[in-house]
N, CA, C and O atoms as CSV, one atom per row, in Angstrom:
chain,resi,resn,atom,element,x,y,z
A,1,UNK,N,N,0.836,-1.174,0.000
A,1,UNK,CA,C,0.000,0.000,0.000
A,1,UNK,C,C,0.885,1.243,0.000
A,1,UNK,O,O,1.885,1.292,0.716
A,2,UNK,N,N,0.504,2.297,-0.841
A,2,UNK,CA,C,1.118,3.063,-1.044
A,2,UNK,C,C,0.997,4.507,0.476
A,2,UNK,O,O,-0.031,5.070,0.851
A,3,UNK,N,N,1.824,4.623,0.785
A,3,UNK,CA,C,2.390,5.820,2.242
A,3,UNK,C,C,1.268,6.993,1.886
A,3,UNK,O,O,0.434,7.497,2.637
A,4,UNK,N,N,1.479,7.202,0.770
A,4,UNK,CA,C,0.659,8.518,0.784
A,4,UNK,C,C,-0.886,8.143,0.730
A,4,UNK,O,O,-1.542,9.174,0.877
A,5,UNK,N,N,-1.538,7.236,0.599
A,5,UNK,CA,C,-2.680,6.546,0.474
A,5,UNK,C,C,-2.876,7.024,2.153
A,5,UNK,O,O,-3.693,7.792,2.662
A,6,UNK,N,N,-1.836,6.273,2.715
A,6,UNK,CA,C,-2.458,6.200,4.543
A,6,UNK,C,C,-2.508,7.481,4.658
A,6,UNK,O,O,-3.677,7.697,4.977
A,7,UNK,N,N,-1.950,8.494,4.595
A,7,UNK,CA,C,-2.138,9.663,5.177
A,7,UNK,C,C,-2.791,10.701,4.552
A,7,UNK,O,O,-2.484,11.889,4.646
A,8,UNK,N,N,-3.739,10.212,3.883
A,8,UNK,CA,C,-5.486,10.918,3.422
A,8,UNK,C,C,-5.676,10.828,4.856
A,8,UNK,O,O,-5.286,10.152,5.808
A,9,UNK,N,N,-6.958,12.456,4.426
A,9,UNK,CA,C,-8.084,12.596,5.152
A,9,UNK,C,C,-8.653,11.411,5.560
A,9,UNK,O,O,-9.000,11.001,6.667
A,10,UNK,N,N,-8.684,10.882,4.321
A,10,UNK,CA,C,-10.300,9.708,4.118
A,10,UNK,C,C,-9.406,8.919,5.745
A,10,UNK,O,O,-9.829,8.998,6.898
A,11,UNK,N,N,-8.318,8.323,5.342
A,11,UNK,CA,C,-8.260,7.018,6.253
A,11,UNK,C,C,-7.558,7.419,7.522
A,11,UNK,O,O,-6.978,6.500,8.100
A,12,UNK,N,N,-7.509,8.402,7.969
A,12,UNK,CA,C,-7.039,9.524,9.139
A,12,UNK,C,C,-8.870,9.347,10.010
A,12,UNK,O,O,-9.092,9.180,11.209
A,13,UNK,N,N,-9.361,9.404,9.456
A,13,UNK,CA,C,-11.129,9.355,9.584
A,13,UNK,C,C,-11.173,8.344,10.105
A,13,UNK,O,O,-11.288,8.052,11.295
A,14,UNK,N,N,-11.033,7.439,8.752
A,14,UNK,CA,C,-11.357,6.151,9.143
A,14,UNK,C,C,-10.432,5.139,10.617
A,14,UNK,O,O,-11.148,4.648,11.489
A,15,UNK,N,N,-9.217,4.995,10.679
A,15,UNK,CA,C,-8.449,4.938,11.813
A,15,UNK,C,C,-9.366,5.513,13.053
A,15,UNK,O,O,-9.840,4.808,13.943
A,16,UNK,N,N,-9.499,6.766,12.944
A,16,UNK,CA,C,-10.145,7.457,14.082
A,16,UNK,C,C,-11.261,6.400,14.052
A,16,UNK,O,O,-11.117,5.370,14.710
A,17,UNK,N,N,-12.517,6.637,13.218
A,17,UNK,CA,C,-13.372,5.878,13.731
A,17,UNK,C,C,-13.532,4.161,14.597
A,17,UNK,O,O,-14.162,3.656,15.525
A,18,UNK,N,N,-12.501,3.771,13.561
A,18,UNK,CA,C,-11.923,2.253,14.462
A,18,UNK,C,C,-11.641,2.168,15.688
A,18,UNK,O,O,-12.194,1.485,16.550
A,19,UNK,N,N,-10.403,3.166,15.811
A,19,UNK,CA,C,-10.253,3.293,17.236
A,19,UNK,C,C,-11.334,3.582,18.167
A,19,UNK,O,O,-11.577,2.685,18.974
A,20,UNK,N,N,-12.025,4.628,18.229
A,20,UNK,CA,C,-12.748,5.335,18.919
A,20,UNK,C,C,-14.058,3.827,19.159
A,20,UNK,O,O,-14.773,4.016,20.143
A,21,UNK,N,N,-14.346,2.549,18.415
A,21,UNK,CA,C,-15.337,2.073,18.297
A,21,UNK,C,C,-14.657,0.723,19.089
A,21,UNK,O,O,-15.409,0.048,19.792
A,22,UNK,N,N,-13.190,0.334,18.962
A,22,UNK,CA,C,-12.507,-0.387,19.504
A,22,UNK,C,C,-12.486,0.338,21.040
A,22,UNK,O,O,-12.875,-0.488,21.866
A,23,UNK,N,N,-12.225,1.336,21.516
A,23,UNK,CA,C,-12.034,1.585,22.962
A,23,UNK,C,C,-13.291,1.976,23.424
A,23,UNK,O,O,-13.412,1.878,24.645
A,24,UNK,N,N,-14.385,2.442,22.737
A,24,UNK,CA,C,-15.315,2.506,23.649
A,24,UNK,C,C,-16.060,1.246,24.068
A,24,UNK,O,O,-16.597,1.133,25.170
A,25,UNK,N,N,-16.063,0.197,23.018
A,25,UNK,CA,C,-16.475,-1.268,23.415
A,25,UNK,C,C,-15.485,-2.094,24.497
A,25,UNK,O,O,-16.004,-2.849,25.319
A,26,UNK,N,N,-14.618,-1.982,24.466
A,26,UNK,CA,C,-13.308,-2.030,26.113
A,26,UNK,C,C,-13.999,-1.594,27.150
A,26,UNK,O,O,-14.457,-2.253,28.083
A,27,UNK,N,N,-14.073,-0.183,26.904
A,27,UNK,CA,C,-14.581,0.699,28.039
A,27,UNK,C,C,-16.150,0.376,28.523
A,27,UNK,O,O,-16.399,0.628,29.701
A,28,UNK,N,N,-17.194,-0.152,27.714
A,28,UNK,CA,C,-18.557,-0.378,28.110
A,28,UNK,C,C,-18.359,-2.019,28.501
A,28,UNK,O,O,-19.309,-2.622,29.000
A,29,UNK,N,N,-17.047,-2.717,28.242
A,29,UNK,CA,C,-17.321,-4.317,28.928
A,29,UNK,C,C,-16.622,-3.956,30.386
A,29,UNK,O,O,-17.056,-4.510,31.397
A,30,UNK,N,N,-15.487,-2.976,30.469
A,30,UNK,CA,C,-15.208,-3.214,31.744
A,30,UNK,C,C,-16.278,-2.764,32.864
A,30,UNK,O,O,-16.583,-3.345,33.906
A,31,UNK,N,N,-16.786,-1.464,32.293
A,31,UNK,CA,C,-17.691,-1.057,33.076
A,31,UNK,C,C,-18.879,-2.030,33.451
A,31,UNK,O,O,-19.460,-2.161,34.529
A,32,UNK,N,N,-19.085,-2.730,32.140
A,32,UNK,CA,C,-20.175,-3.745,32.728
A,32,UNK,C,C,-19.927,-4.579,33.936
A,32,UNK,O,O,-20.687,-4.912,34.845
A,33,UNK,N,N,-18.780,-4.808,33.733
A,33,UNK,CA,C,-18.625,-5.922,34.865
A,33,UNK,C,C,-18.312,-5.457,36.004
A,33,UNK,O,O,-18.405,-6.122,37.036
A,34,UNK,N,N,-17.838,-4.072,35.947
A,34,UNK,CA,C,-17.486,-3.615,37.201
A,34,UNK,C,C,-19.186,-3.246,38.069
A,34,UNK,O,O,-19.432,-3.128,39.270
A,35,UNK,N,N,-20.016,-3.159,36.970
A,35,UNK,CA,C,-21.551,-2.744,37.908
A,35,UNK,C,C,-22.162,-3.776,37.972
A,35,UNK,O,O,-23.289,-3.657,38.454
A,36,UNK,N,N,-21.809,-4.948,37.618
A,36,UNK,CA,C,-22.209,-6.592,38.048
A,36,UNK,C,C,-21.672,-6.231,39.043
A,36,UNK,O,O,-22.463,-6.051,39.969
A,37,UNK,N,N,-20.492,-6.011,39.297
A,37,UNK,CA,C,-19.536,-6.528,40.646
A,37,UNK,C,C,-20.389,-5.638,41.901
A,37,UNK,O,O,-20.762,-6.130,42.965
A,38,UNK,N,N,-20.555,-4.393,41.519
A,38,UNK,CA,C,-21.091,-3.398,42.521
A,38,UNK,C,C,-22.517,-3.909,42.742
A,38,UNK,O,O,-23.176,-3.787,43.774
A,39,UNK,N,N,-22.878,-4.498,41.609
A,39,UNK,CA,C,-24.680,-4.744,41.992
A,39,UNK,C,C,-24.436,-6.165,43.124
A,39,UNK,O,O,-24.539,-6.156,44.350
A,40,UNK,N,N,-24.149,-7.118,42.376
A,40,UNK,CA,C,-23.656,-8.368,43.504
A,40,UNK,C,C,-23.448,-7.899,45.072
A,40,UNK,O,O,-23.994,-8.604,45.920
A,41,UNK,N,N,-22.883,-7.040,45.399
A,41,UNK,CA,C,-22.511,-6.364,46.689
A,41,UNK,C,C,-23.434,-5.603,47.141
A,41,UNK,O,O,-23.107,-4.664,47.867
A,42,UNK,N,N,-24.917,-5.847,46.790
A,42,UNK,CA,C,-25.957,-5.387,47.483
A,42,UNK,C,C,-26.249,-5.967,49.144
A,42,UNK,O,O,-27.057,-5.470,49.927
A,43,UNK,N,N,-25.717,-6.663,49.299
A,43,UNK,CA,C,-26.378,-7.310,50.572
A,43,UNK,C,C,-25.182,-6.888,51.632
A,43,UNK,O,O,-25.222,-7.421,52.741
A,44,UNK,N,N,-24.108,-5.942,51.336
A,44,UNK,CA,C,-23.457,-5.233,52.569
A,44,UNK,C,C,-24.158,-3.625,52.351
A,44,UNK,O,O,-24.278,-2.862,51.393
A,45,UNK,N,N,-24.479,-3.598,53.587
A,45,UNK,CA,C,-25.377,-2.050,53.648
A,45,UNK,C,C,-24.999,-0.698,53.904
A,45,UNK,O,O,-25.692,0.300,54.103
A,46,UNK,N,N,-23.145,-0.940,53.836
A,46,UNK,CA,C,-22.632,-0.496,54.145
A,46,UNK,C,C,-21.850,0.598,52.865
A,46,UNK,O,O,-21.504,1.764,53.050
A,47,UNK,N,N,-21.729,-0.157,51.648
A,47,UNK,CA,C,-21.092,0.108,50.059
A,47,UNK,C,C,-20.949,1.342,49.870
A,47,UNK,O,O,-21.735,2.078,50.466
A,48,UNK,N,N,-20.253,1.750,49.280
A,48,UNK,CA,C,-19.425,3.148,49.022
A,48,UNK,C,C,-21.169,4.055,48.401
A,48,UNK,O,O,-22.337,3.745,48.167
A,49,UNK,N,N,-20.298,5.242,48.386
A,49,UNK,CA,C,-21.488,6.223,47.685
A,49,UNK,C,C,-21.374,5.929,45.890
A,49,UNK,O,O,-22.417,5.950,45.237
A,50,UNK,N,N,-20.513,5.759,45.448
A,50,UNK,CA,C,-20.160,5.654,43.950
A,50,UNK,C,C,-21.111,4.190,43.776
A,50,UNK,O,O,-21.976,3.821,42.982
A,51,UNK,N,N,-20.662,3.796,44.576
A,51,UNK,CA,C,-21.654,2.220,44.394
A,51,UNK,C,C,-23.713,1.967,44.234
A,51,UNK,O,O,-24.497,1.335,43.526
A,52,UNK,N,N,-23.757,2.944,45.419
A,52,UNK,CA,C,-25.098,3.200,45.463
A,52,UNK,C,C,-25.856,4.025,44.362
A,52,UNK,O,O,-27.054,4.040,44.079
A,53,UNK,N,N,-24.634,4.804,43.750
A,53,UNK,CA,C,-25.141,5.837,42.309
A,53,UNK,C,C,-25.273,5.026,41.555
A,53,UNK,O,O,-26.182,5.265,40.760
A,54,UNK,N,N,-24.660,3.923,41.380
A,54,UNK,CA,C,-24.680,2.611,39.911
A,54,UNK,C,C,-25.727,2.330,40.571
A,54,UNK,O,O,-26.722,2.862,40.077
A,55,UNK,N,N,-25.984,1.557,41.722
A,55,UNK,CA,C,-27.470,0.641,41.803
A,55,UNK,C,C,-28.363,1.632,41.643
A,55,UNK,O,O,-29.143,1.302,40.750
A,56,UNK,N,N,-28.757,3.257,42.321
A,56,UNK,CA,C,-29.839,3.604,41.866
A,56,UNK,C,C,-29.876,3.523,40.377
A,56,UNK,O,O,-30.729,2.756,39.930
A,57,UNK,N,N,-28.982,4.279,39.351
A,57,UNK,CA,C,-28.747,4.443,38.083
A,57,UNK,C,C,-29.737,2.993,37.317
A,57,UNK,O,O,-30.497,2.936,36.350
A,58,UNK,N,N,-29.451,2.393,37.905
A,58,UNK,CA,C,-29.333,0.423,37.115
A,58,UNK,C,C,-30.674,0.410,37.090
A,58,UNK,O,O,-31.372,0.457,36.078
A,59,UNK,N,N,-31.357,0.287,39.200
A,59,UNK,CA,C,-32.953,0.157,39.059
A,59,UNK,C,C,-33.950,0.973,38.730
A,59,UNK,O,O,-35.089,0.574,38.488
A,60,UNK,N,N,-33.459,2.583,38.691
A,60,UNK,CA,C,-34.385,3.377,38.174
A,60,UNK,C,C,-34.589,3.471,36.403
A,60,UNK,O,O,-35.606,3.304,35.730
A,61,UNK,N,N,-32.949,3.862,35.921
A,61,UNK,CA,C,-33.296,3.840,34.785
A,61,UNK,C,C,-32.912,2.623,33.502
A,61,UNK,O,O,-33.036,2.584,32.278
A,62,UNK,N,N,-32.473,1.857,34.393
A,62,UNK,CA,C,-32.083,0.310,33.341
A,62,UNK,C,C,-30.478,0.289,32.890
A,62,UNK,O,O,-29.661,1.209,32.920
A,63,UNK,N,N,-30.366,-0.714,32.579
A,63,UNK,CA,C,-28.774,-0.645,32.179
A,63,UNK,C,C,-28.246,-0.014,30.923
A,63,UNK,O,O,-27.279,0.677,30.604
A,64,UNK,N,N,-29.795,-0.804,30.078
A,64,UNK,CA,C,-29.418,-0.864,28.549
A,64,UNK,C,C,-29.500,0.643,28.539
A,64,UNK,O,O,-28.338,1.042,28.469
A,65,UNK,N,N,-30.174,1.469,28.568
A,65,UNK,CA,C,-30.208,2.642,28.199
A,65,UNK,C,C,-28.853,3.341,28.784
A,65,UNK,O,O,-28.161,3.927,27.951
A,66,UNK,N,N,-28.358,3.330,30.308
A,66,UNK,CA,C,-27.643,3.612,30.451
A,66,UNK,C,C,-26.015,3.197,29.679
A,66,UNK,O,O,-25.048,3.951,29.565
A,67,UNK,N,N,-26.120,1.983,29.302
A,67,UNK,CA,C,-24.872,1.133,28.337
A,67,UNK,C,C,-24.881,2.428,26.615
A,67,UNK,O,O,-24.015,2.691,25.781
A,68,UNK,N,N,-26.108,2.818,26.780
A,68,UNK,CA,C,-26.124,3.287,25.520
A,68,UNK,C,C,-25.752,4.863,25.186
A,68,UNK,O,O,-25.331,5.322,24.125
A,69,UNK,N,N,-26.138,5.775,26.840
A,69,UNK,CA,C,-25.794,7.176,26.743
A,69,UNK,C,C,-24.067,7.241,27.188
A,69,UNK,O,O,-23.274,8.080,26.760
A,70,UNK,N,N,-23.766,6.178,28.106
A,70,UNK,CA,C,-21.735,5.869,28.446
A,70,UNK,C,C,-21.864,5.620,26.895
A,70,UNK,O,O,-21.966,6.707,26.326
A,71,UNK,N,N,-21.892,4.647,26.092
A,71,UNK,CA,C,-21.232,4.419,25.171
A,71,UNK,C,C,-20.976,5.731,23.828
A,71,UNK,O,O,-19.956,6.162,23.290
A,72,UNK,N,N,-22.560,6.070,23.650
A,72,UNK,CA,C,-22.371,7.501,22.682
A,72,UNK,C,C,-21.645,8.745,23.356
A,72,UNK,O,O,-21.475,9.831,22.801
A,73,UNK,N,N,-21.367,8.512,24.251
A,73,UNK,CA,C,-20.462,9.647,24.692
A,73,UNK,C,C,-19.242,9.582,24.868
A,73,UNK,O,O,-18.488,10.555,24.841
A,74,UNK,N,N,-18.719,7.733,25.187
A,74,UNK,CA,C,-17.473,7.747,25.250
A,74,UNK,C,C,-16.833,7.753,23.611
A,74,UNK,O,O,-15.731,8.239,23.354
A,75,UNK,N,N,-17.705,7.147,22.608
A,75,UNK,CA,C,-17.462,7.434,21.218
A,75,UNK,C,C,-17.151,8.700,20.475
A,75,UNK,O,O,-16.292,8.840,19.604
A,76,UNK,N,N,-18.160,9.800,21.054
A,76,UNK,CA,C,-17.693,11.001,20.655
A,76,UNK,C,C,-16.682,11.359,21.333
A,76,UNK,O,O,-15.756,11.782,20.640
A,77,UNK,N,N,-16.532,11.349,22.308
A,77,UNK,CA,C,-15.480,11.440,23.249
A,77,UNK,C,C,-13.848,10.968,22.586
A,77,UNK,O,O,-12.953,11.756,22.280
A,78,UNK,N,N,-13.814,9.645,22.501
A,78,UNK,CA,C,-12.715,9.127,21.679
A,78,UNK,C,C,-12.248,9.642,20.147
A,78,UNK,O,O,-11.147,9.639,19.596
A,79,UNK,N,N,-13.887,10.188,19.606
A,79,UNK,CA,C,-13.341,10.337,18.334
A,79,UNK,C,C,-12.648,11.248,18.033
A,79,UNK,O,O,-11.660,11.292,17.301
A,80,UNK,N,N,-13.372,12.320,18.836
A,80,UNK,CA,C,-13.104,13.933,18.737
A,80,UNK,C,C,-11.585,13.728,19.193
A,80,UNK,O,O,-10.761,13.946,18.305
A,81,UNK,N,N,-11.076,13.332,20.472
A,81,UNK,CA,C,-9.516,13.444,20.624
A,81,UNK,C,C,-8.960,12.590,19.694
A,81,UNK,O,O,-7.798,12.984,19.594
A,82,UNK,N,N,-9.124,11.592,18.909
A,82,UNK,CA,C,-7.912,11.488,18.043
A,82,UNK,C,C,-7.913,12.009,17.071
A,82,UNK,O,O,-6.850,12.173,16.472
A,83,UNK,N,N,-9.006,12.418,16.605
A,83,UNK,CA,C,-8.522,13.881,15.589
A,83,UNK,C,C,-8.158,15.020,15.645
A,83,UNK,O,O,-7.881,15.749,14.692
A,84,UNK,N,N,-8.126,15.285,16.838
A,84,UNK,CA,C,-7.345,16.695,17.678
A,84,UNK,C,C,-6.226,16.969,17.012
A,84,UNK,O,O,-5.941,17.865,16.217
A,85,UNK,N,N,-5.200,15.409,17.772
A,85,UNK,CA,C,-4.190,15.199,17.785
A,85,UNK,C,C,-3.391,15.177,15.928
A,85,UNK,O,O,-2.193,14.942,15.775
């Protein structure tokens, strides 16, 4: 593949978008499991305040929706900084 090919707009874009779709799917599995882990730990009554913000978050407004406003934000989020750069 030709050098000057990679360093178009077009695939400067495209890279970005990969990335940004590769780390925010990282970022929405760890989190998942980390609010399994926090939800599981319901039965000490004691659990941090950060903890109790995920369980209200979870039973009031659901996961999926919440999986979906972290994820479109960590996407724009990702995309916008590697095209900064």
């Amino acid at each position: 593949m030709n050098s000057k090919l990679i360093n178009t707009v077009r695939w400067k874009f495209i890279y970005a978008f990969l990335l940004s779709g590769i780390l925010t799917a990282v970022i929405l599995y760890g989190g998942s499991q980390v609010g399994q882990t926090i939800l599981e730990a319901q039965a000490y009554p004691d659990y941090s305040i950060p903890a109790q913000g995920i369980r209200w978050l979870v039973n009031n407004i659901g996961s999926v929706p919440l999986m979906i406003v972290v994820g479109v934000l960590g996407f724009v989020l990702f995309f916008s900084c590697s095209l900064v750069r």
